[in-house]
C-alpha positions in Angstrom: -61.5 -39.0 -20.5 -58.5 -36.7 -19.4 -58.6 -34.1 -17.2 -56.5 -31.1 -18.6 -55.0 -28.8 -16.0 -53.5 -25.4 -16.4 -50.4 -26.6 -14.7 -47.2 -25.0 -17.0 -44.5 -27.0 -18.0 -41.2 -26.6 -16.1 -38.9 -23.7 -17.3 -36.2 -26.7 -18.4 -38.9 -28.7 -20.3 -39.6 -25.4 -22.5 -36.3 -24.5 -22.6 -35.0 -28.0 -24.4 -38.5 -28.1 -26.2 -37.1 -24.6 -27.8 -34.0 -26.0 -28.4 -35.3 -29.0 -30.5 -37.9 -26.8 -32.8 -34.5 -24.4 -32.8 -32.9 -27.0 -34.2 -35.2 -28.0 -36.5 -35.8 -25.2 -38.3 -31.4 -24.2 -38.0 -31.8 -27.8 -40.3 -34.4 -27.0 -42.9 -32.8 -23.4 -43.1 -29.5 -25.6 -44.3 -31.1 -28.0 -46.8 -33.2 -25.2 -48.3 -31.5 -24.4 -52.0 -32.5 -21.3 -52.6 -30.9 -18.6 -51.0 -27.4 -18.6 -49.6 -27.9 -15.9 -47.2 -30.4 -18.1 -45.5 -28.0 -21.2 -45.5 -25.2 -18.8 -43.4 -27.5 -18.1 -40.9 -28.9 -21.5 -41.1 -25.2 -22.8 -40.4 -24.9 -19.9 -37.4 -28.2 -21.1 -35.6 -27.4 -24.3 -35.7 -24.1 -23.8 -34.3 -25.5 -21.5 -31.1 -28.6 -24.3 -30.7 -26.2 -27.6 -31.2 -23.7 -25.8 -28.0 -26.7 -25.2 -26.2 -28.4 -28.5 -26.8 -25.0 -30.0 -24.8 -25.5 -27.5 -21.9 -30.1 -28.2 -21.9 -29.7 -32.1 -23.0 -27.2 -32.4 -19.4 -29.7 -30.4 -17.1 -33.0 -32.1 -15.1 -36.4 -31.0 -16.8 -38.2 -30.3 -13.7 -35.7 -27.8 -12.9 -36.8 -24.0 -12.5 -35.4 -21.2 -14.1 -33.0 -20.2 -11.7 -31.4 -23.7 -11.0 -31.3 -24.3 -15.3 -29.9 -21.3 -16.1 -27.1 -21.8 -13.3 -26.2 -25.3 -14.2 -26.3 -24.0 -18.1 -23.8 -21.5 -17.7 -21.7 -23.3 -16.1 -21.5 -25.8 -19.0 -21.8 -23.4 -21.6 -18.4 -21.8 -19.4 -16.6 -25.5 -19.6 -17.2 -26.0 -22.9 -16.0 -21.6 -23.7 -13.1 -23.5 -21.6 -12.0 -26.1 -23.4 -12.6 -24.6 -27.0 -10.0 -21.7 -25.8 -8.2 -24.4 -24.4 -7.3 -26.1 -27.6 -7.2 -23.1 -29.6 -4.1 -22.5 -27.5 -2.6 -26.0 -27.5 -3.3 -26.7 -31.1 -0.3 -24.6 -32.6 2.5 -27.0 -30.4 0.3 -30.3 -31.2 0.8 -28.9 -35.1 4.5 -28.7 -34.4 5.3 -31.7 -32.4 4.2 -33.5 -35.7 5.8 -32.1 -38.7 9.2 -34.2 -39.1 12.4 -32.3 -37.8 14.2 -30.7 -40.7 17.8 -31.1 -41.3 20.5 -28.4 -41.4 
C-alpha cells in the first residue's frame, strides 16, 4: 500500500504540467470544425504555450518559483532576441539572393 503525503509538487513540475494540458487543449481548439473564432485563438494559444514550452521544457523541475521564473525569462528574452534578430537581417538575406539586374 502507498502512503500518500501532502507534499506539493515543485512550482516547475506544475508549471510544464500547465504547459502540456495548455497545449492540449491550444490543439483540440485547432482541429475543432466548427467555429473559426475558436480556431484563431486556438492558433494564438498555441503559439504563446509552444514559446513557452522551449523556455519550461529547458528548466530543472525541482526548481522553485523564483529560480524558474528567472531562468524562463531569460530564454523567453534569447529567443524575443533572436526573432527580432532576424526580422532585421531577413530584408538583406532577401536581397543578396535576387539575381543582379542589368542596366
Amino acid at each position: 500500500m502507498a502512503v500518500i503525503t501532502n507534499k506539493k509538487l515543485p512550482f516547475a513540475t506544475r508549471a510544464q504540467r500547465l504547459n502540456i494540458y495548455l497545449l492540449i487543449i491550444a490543439l483540440l481548439m485547432l482541429a475543432q470544425q466548427f467555429t473559426y473564432t475558436i480556431y484563431v485563438w486556438g492558433f494564438r494559444l498555441l503559439f504563446v504555450v509552444v514559446t513557452l514550452q522551449v523556455a519550461l521544457g529547458n528548466i530543472n523541475p525541482e526548481w522553485d518559483f523564483k529560480k524558474s521564473a528567472r531562468k524562463t525569462l531569460v530564454i523567453l528574452l534569447i529567443i524575443a532576441l533572436i526573432f527580432a534578430f532576424s526580422v532585421f537581417v531577413t530584408p538583406y538575406l532577401v536581397e543578396l539572393g535576387r539575381p543582379k539586374r542589368a542596366f
